[in-house]
C-alpha positions, 0 to 999 in steps of 0.5 A, a space after each residue: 947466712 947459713 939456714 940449719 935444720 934447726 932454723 928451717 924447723 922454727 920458721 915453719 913453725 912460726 909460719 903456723 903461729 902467724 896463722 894462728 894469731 890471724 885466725 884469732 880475728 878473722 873467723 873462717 875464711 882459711 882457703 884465703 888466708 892461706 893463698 894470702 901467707 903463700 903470696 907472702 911467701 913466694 914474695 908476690 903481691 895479692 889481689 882480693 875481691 869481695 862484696 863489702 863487708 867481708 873482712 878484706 881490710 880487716 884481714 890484711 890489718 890484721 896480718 900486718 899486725 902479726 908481722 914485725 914490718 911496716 905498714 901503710 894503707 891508702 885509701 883509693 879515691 877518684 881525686 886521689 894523685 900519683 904524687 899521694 902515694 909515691 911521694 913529692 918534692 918540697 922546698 926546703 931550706 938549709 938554716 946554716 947556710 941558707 942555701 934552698 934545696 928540693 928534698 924528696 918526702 917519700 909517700 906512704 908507698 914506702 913500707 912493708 905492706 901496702 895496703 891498696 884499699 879499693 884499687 879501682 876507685 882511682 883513674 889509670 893515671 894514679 893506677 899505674 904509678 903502682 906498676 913500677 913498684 909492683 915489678 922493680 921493687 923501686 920508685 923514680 920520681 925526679 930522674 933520681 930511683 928510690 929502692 923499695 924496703 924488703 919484703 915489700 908486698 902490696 895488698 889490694 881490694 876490690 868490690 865486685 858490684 860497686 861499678 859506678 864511679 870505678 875504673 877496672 884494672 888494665 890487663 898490665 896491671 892486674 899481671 903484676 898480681 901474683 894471685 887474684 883472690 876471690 872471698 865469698 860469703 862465710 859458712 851459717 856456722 862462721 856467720 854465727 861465731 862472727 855475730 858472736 866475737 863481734 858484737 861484745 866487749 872481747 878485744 883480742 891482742 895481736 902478737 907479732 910473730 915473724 920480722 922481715 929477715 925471717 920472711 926473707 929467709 922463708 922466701 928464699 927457702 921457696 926458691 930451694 924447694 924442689 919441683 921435678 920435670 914432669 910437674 914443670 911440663 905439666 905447669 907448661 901444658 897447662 899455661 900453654 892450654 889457655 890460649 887459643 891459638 895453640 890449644 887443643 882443647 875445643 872448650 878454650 877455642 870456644 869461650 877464650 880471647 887471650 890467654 896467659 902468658 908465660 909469667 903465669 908460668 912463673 907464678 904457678 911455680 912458684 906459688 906451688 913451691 910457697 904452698 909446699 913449704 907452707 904444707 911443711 914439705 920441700 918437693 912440690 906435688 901435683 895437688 899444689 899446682 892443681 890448688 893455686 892455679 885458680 888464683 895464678 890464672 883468674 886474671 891472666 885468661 881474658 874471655 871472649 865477648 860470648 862467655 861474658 854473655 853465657 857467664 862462663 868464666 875463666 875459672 871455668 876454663 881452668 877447671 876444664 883444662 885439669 879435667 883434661 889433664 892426666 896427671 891432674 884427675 886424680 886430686 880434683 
């Protein structure tokens, strides 16, 4: 179907009323909501660490609630099976013909949004049952492929300091995440107004605002916003300066193991594409490269023994690679 300016115009403009309608849960927090609608966008799934108590769960209920799609959420437990969130086959009978048959009960993998709720309590068995889902957009269970529904995007959380009984997510893993999103404390006034809004009896109503259809006409109208050469030489440079062995910045040879690979590319492309559109503007600009490439490149730079020692983080690191780049220094 044909998208007219009029159309491109009303999905914008939902795209703010969705925000709108979250923000009348979640107080503050508007850089992660923010990094959460561009991961929706550009059609990834998202990754959000926070030490408990943070509103990670609420967050993304309360999205789910602002969109007409499906959604499921899974409680990660150590016991917890590959089978409980893919699905599995039961016996059943045919009451005509009597005939048994195995019939495949889909599990709660099956919708819109997955929310994936302290991802890191599970064993790397049931972990990995997630991998296919996560890149195929698909589930094999018996020989038999079972097609995910679109949009299909999964929301996982993680507490930083709870590392007792916790399993951390392989590097394959944490790849599929489009965007690993820190959330840190709110501000004395978003504290507050917290205190305030939670604590009475004001119960607020969430409105849906946007359908599955719409957020495939929005996804598909990030493919078309346009990025010139410069901009995608500069998001090479940048992917390219995280590793070690080719780098010229001494800073990267010093503190960094392994650096991104080229799908981190990929993602920093496209999730500035999601941020532009999300900004209201169809050309991506430098601040945009410059905004997501924290969340695109925190899990894809793998520091070496001595930065863990030092705490020097792959943050760190992304943050002197655009201090090193030109093109950069001018919005940092």
């Amino acid at each position: 179907m044909e998208i007219t300016a009029n159309t491109v115009a009303q999905l914008l403009e939902k795209l703010k009323l969705l925000k709108e309608e979250i923000q009348q849960v979640i107080v503050g927090q508007d850089a992660i909501l923010d990094e959460m609608l561009v991961a929706l966008l550009a059609g990834g799934h998202c990754l959000l660490e926070g030490v408990p108590g943070l509103a990670k769960t609420l967050m993304v209920r309360t999205m789910s609630q602002a969109l007409h799609l499906s959604f499921r959420r899974i409680q990660f437990t150590p016991d917890l099976m590959p089978s409980d969130i893919v699905g599995t086959e039961v016996l059943e009978e045919d009451h005509v013909t009597g005939k048994r048959f195995f019939k495949f009960n889909k599990g709660p993998l099956f919708a819109n949004i997955v929310l994936a709720d302290e991802i890191n309590r599970t064993p790397p068995k049931t972990q990995a049952a997630l991998l296919e889902a996560m890149q195929e957009f698909e589930v094999t269970y018996g020989g038999q492929t079972y097609p995910l529904d679109k949009p299909f995007f999964i929301l996982a959380t993680q507490n930083p300091i709870e590392q007792a009984g916790t399993y951390p997510l392989p590097e394959a893993q944490l790849d599929r995440f489009l965007l690993y999103v820190k959330i840190g404390y709110p501000s004395a006034a978003e504290e507050k107004a917290i205190l305030s809004n939670t604590t009475g009896n004001k119960k607020v109503t969430i409105q849906p605002v946007l359908n599955g259809e719409e957020i495939k006409q929005l996804q598909g109208m990030v493919r078309d916003v346009t990025i010139s050469d410069d901009l995608v030489e500069f998001v090479s440079g940048l992917v390219r300066g995280t590793r070690p062995d080719t780098t010229p910045v001494a800073y990267v040879k010093e503190w960094v193991r392994w650096g991104a690979g080229p799908r981190a590319g990929q993602a920093l492309i496209l999730t500035a594409k999601a941020r532009a559109l999300f900004k209201g503007r169809y050309a991506v600009l430098t601040e945009d490269i410059a905004a997501m490439a924290y969340p695109v490149l925190r899990h894809r730079i793998l520091m070496n023994f001595k930065a863990d020692a030092e705490g020097i983080t792959s943050d760190k690191v992304t943050a002197e690679l655009l201090k090193q780049t030109p093109m950069a220094k001018g919005i940092l």
